[in-house]
N, C-alpha and C positions, 0 to 999 in steps of 0.2 A: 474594516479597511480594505483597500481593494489588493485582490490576489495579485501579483507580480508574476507567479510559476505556473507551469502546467504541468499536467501529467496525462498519460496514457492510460488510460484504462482498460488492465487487460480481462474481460470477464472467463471467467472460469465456467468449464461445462465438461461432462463426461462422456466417453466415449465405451465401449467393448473392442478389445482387441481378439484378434485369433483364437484365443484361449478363454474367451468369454468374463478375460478382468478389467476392471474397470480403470480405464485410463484418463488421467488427467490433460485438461487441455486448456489453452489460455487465446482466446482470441482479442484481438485490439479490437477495443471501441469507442468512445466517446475520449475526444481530450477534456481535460477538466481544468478551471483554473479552481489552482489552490494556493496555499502557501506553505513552505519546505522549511522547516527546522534541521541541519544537517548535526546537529551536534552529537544524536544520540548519547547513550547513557544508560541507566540500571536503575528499579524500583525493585523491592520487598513486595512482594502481592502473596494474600492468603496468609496474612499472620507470620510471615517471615519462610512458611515452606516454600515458596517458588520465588526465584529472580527472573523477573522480566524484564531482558537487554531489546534494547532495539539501535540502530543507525539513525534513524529519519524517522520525524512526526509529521506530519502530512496533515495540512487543515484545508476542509473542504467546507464549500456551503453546505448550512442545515438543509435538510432535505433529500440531498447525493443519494439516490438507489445504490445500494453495494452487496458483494455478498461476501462474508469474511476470508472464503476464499478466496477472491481475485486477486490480484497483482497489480501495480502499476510500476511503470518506466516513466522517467522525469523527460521529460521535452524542452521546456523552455525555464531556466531561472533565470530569475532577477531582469527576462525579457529579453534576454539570448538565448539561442538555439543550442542544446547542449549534447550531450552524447546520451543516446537514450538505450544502452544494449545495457547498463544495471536493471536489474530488476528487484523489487522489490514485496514482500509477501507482510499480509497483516497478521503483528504478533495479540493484539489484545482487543476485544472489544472496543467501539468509540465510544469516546468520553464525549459529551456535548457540553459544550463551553456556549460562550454568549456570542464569539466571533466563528460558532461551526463546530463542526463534529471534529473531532482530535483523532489519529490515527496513529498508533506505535508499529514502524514498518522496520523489516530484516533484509538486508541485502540476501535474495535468493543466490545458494552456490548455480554456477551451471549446470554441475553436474546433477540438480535435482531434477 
């Protein structure tokens, strides 16, 4: 079906600061359309030892180059311009479904 949402894609890449550690950094790149699940929720993963929460599923075309670190910021739902200073970090692996890759996404705190 056709994406309705977009998102920003912020790619991740490392820096060295002062002290020679390694610092994280997210530059904006490509808007992507996808499509925005806001419901979030909770799975069982690994036999019941871990709970994997997430905010937002994120469906993107098969294919999307990513790297599980990146980020993205929502731009456009449902084809209005929205507030794009959330950010959001991938919590699991993609699942590939038949309408796209499936993405479990965590509202980033600021402070991280």
């Amino acid at each position: 079906g056709h994406m309705m949402d977009e998102v920003i894609h912020m790619v991740w890449s490392s820096t060295k600061d002062a002290l020679n550690a390694d610092r994280p950094m997210w530059t904006d790149g490509q808007i992507l359309s996808c499509g925005l699940d806001m419901t979030g929720g909770a799975e069982q993963r690994d036999g019941g030892k871990i709970t994997v929460r997430w905010d937002a599923r994120l469906r993107l075309p098969l294919g999307t180059m990513f790297d599980l670190r990146d980020r993205f910021r929502i731009s456009t739902r449902f084809g209005q311009p929205t507030d794009t200073n959330t950010v959001y970090e991938i919590v699991s692996p993609a699942e590939e479904g038949p309408s796209g890759l499936v993405l479990d996404l965590r509202k980033v705190d600021p402070s991280e």
